[in-house]
Backbone as ProteinMPNN parsed JSONL, in Angstrom:
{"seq_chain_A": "XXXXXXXXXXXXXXXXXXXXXXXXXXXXXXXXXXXXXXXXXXXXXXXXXXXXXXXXXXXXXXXXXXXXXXXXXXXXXXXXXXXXXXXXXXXXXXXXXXXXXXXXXXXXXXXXXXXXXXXXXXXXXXXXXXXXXXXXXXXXXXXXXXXXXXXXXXXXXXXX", "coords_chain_A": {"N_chain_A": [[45.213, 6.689, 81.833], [46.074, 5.507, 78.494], [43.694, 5.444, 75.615], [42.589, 3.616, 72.947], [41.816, 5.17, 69.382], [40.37, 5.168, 66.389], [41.33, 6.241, 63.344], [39.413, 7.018, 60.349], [39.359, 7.938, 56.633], [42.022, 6.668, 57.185], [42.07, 4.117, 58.316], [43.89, 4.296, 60.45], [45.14, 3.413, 63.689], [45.233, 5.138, 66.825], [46.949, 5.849, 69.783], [45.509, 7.671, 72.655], [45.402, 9.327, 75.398], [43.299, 9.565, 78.222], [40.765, 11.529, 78.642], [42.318, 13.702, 77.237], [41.9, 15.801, 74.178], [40.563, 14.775, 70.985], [41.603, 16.293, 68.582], [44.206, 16.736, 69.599], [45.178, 13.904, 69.517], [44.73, 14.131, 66.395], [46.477, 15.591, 65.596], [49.043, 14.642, 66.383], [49.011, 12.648, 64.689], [49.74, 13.75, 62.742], [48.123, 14.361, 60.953], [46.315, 16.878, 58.297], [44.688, 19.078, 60.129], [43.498, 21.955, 61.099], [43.199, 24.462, 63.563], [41.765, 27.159, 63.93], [40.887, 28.836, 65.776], [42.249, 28.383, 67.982], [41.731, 26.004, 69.108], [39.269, 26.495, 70.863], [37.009, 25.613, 70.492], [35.303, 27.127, 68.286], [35.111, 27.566, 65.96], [34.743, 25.833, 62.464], [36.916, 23.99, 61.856], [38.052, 22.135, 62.737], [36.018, 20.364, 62.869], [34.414, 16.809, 62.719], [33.333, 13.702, 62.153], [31.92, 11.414, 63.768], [32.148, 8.031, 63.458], [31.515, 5.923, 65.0], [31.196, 5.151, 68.637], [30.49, 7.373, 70.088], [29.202, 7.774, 72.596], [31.944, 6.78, 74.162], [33.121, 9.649, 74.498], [33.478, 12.821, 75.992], [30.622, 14.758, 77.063], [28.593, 17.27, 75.041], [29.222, 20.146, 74.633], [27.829, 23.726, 75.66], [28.509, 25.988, 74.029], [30.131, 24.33, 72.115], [27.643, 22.885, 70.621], [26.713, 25.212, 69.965], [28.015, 25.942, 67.979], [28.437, 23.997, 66.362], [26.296, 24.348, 65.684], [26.204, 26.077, 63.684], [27.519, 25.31, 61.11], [27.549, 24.095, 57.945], [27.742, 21.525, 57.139], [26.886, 19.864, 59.178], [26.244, 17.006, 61.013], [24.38, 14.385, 62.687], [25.941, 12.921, 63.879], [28.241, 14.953, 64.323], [31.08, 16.272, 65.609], [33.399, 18.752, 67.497], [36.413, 18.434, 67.328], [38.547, 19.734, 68.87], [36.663, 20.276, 71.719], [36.043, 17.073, 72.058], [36.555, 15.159, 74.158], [38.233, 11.746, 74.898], [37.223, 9.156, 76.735], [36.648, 6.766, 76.404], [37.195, 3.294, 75.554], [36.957, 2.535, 71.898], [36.443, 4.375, 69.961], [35.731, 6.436, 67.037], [37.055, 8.038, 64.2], [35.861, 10.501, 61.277], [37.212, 12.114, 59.201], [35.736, 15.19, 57.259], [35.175, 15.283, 53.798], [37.488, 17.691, 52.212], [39.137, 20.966, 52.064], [40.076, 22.585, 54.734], [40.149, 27.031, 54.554], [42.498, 28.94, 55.929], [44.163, 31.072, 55.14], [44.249, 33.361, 53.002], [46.691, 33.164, 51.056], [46.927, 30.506, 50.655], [45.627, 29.587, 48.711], [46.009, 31.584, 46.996], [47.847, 30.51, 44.987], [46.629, 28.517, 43.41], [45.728, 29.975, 42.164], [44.079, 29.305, 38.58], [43.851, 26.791, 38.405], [42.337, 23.642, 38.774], [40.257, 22.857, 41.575], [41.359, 20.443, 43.752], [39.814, 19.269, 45.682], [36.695, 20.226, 47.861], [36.751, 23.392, 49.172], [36.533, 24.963, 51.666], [35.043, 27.126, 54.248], [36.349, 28.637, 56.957], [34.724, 28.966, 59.191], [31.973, 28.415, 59.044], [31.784, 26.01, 57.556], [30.662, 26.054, 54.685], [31.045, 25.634, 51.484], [33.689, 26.794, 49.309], [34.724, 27.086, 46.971], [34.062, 24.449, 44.804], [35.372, 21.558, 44.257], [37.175, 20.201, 41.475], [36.046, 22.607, 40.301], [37.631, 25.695, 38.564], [39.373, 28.026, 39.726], [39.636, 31.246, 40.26], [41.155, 34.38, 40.244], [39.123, 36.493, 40.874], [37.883, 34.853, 42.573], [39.375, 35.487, 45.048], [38.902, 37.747, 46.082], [36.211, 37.334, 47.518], [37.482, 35.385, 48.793], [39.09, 37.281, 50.92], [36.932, 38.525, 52.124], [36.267, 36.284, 53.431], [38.735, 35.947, 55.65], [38.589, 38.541, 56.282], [36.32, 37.746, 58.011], [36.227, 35.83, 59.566], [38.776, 36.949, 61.023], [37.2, 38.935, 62.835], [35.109, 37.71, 63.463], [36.616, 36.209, 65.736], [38.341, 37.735, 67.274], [36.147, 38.993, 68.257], [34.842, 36.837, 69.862], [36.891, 36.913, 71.781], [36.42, 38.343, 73.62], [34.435, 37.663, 75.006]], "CA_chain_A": [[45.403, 5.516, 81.011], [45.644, 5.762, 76.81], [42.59, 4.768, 74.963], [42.521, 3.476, 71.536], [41.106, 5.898, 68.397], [40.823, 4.739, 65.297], [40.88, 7.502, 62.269], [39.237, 6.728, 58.853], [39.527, 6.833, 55.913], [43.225, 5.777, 56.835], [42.557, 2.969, 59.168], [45.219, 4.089, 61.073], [44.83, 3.747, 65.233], [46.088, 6.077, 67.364], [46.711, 5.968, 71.525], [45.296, 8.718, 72.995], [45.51, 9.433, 77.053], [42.208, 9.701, 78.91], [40.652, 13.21, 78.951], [42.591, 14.72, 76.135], [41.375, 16.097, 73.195], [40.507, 14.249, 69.594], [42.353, 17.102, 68.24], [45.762, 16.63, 70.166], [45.467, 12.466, 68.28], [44.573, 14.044, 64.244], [47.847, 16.227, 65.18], [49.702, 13.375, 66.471], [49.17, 11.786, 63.554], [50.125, 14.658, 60.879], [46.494, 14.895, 59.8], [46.45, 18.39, 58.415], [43.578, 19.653, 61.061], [43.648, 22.979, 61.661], [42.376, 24.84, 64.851], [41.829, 28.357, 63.769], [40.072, 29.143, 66.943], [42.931, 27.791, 68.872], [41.068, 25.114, 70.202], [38.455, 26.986, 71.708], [35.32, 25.351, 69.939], [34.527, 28.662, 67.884], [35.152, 27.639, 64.515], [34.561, 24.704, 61.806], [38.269, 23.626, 61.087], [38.433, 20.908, 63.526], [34.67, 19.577, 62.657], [34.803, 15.617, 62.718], [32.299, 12.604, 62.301], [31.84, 10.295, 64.859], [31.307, 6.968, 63.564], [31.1, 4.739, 66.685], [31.726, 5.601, 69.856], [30.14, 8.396, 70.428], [28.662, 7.147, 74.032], [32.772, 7.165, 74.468], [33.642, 10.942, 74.377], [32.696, 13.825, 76.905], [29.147, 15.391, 76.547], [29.057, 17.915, 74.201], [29.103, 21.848, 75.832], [26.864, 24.747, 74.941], [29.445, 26.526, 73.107], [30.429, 23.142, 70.477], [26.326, 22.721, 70.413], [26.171, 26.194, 69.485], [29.01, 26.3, 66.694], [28.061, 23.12, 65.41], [24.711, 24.984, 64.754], [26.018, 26.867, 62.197], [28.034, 24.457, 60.121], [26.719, 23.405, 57.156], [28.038, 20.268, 56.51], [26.873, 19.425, 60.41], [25.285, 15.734, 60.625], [24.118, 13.923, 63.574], [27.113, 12.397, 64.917], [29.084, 16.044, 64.214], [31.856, 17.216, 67.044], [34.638, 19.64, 67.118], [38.207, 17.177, 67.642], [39.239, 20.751, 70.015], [36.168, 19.607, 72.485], [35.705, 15.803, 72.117], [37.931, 14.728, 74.901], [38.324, 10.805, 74.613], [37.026, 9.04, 77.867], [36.914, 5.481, 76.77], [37.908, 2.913, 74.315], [35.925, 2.412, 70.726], [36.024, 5.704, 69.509], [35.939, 5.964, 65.233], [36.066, 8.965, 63.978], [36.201, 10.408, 60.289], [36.953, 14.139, 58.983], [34.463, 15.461, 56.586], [35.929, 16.007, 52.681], [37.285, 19.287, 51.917], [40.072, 21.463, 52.565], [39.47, 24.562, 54.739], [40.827, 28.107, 54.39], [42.963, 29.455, 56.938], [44.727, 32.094, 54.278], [44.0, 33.588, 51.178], [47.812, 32.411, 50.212], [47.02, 29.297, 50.832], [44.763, 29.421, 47.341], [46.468, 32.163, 45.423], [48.987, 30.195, 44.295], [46.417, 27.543, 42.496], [44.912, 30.478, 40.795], [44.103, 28.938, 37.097], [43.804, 25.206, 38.521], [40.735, 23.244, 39.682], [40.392, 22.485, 42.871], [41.521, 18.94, 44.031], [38.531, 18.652, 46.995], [35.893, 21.112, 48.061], [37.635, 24.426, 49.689], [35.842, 25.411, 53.08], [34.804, 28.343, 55.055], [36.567, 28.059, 58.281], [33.443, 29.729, 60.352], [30.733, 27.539, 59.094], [31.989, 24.826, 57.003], [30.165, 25.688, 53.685], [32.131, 25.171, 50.215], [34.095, 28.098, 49.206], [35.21, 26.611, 46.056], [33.913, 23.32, 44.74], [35.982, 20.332, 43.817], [36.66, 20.285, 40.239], [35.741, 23.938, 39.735], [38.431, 26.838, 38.257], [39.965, 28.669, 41.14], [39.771, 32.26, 39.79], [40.9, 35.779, 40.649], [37.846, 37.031, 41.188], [37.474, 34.3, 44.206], [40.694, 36.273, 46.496], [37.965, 39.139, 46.898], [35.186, 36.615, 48.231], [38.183, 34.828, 49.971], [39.119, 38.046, 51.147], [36.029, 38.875, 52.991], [36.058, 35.072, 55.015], [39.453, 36.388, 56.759], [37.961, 39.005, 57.925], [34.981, 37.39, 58.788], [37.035, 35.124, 61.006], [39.343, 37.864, 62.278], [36.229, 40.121, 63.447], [34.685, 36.307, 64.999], [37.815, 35.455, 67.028], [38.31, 39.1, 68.263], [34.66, 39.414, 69.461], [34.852, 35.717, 70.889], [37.452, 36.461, 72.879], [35.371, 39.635, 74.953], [33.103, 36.941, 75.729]], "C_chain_A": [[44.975, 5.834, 79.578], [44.694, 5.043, 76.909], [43.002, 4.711, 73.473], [41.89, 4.248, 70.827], [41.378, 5.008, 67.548], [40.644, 6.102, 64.141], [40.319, 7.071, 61.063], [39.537, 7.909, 58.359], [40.566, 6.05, 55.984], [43.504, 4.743, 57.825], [43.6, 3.211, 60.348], [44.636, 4.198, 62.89], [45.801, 4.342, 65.831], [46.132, 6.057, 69.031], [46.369, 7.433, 72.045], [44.937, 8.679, 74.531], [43.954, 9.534, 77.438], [42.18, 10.943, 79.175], [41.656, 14.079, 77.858], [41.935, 14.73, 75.118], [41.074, 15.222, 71.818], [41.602, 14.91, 68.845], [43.644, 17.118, 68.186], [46.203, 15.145, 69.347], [45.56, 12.993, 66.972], [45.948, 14.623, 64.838], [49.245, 15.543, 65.314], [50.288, 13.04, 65.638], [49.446, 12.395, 62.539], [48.645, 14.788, 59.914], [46.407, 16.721, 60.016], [44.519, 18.696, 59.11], [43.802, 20.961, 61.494], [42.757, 23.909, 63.067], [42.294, 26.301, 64.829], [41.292, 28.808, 64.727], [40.987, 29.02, 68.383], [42.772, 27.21, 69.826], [40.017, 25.466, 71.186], [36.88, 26.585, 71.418], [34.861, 26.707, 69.419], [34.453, 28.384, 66.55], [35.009, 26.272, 63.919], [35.707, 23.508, 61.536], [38.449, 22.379, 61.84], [37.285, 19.82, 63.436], [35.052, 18.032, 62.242], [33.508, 14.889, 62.673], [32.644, 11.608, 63.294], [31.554, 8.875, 64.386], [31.294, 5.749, 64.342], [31.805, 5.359, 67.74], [31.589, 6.472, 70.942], [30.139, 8.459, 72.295], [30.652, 7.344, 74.922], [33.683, 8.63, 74.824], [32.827, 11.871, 75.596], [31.572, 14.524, 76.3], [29.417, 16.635, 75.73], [28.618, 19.261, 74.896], [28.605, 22.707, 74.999], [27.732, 25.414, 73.744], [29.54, 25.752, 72.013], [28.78, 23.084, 70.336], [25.894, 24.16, 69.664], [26.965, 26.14, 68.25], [28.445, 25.403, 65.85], [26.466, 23.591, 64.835], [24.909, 25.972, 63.63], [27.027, 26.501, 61.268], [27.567, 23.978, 59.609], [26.695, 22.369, 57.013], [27.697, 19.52, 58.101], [25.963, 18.367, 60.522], [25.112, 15.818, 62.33], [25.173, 13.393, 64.9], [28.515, 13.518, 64.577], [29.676, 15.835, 65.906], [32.991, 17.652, 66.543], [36.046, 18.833, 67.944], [38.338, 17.905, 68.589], [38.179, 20.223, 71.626], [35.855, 18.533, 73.117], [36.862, 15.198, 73.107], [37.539, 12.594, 75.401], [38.352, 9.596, 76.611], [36.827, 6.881, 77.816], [37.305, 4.664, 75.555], [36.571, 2.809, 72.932], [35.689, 3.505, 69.758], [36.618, 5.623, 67.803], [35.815, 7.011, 64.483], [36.793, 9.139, 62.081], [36.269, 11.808, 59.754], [36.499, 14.05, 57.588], [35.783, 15.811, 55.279], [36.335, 17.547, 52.747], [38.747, 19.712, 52.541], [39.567, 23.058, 53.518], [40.503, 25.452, 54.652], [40.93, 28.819, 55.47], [43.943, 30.83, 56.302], [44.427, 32.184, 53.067], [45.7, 33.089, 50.187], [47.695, 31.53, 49.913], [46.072, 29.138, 49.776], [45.44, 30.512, 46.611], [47.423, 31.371, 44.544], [48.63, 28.735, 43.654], [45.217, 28.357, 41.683], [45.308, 29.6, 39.413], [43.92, 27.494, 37.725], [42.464, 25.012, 38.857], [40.979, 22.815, 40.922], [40.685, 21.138, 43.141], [40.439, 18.377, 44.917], [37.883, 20.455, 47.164], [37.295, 22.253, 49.5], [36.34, 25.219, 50.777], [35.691, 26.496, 53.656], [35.322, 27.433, 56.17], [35.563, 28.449, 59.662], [32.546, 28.425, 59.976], [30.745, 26.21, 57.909], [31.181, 24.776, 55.531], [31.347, 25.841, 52.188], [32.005, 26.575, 49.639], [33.996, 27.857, 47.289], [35.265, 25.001, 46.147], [34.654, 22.343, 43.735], [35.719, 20.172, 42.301], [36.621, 21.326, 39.349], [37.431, 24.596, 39.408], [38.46, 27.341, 39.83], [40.543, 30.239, 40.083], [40.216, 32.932, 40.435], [40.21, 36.083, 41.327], [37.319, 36.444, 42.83], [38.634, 35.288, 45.622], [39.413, 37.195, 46.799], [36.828, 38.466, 47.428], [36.527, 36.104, 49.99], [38.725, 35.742, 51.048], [38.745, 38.381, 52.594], [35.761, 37.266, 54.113], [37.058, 34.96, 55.683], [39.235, 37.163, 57.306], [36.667, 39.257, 58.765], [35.408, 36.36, 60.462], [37.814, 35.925, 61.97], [38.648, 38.393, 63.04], [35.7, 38.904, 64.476], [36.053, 36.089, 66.322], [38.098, 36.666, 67.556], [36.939, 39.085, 69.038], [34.342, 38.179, 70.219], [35.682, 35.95, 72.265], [37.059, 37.993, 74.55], [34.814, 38.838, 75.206], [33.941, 36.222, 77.068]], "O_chain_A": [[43.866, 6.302, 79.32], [44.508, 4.195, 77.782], [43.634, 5.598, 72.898], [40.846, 4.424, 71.455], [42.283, 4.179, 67.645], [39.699, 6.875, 64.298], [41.252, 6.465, 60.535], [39.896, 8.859, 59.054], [40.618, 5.002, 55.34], [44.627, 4.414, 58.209], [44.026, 2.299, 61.056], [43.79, 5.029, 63.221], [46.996, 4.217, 65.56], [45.034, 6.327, 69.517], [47.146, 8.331, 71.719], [44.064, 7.866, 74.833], [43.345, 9.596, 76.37], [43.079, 11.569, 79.737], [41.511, 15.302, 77.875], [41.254, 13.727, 74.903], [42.237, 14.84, 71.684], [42.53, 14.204, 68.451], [44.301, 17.39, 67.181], [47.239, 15.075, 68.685], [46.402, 12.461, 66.249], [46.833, 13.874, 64.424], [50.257, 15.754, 64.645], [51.506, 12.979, 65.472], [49.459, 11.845, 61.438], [48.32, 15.133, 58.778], [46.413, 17.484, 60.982], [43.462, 18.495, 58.513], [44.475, 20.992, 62.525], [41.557, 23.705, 63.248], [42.807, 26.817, 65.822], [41.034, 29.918, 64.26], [40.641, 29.394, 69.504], [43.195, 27.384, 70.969], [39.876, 24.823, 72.226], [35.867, 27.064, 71.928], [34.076, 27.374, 70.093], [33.631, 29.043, 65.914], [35.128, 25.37, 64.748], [35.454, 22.379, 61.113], [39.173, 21.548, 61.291], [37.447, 18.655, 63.801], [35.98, 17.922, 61.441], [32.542, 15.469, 63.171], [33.767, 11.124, 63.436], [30.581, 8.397, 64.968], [30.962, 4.637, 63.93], [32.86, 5.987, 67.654], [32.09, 6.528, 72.065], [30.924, 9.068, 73.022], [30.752, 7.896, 76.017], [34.792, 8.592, 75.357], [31.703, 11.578, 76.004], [31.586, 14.85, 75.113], [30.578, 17.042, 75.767], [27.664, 19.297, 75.674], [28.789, 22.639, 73.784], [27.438, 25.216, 72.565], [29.148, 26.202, 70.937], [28.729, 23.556, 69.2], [24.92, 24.235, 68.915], [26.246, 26.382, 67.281], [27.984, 25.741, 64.759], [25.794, 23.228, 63.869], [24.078, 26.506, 62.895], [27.457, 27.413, 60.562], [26.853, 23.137, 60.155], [25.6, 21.9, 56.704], [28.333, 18.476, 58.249], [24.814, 18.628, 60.167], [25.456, 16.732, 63.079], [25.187, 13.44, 66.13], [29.659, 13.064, 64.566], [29.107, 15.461, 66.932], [33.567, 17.246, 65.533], [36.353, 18.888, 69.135], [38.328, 17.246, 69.629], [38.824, 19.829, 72.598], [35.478, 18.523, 74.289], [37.96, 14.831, 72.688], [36.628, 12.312, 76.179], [39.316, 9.448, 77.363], [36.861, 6.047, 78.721], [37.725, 5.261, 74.564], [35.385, 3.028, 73.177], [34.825, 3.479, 68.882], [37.595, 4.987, 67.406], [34.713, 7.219, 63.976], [37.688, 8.45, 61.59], [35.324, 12.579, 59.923], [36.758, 13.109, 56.837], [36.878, 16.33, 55.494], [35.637, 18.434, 53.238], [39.389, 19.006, 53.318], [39.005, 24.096, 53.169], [41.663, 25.041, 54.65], [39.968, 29.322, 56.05], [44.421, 31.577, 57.156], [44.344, 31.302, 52.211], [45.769, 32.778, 48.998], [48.219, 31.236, 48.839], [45.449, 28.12, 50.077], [45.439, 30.324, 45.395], [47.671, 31.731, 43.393], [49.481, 27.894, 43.365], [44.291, 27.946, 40.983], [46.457, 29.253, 39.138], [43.772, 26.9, 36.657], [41.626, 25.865, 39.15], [42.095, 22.382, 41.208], [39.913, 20.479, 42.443], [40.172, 17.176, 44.916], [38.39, 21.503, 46.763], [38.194, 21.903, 50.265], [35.419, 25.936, 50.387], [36.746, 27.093, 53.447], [35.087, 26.251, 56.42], [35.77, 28.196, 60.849], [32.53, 27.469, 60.751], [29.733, 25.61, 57.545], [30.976, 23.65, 55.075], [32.502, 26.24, 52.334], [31.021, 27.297, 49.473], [33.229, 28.479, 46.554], [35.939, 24.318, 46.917], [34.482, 22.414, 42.518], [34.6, 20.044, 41.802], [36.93, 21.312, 38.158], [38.385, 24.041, 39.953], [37.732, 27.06, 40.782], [41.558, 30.279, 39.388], [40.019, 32.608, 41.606], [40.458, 36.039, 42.532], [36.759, 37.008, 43.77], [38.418, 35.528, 46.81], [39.031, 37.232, 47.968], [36.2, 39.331, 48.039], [36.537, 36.276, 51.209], [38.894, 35.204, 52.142], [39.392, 38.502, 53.635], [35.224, 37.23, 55.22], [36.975, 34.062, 56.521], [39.383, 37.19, 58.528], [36.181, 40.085, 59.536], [35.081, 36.282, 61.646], [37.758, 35.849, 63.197], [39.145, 38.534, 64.157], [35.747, 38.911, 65.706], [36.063, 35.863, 67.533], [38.077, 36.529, 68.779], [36.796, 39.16, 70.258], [33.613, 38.309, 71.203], [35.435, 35.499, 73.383], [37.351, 38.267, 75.714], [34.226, 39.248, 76.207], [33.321, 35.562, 77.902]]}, "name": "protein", "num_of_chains": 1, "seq": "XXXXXXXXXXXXXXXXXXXXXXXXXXXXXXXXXXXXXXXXXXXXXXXXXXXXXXXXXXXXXXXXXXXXXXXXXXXXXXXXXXXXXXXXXXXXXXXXXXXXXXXXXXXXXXXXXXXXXXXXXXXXXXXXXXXXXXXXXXXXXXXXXXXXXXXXXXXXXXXX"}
């Protein structure tokens, strides 16, 4: 049986089945959410706020307890959309500012601009490039090194 979500900031509610994911609703809905981990709870990109409902969602598993330990931007009512599987109605949730980085293309091509919102590490959620700021050159060789900080994580995740 669907359950109701609701998403902020855009108000919008969404039906979501019993026992599926948070994740499977933002994509639903065209919210750009990315799952660089491919849904496996390993990475930041899917990181979400809870604000009500919590008590509604499945318990949270060593693995999302462990990731969410090394996200910066990780509050109290943190969970990863790929784990949060939606078990009853009330659920409210809200994704954190920011864009994250899933390619260094996906920023070369606003070299010379400022950023429109804070620009994300997709491992641990801290600000690559802050909102506002120049988007230089010089950042591809930082940005560089957080693809293959993620490629080297998601290869050695998946020996585990």
């Amino acid at each position: 049986m669907a359950k109701i979500v609701r998403l902020d900031p855009i108000g919008q509610e969404t039906s979501v089945p019993t026992n599926d994911n948070l994740l499977s609703a933002l994509l639903k809905n065209e919210l750009k959410v990315l799952h660089e981990c491919g849904g496996r709870g390993m990475c930041a990109t899917c990181h979400i706020f809870i604000k009500d409902g919590m008590e509604h969602l499945s318990p949270m598993s060593r693995r999302e307890r462990r990731t969410l330990g090394v996200i910066t931007t990780c509050k109290l009512n943190s969970r990863l959309a790929c784990q949060s599987k939606v078990m009853g109605e009330g659920v409210v949730v809200e994704l954190p500012a920011g864009m994250y980085l899933s390619d260094v293309s996906d920023i070369e091509s606003l070299i010379g601009r400022r950023a429109e919102e804070n620009i994300l590490h997709p491992l641990d959620g801290r600000v690559l490039v802050e909102a506002g700021k120049l988007i230089t050159r010089s950042m591809i060789s930082q940005l560089e090194e957080t693809r293959s900080d993620v490629s080297t994580h998601l290869a050695n995740s998946q020996l585990v």
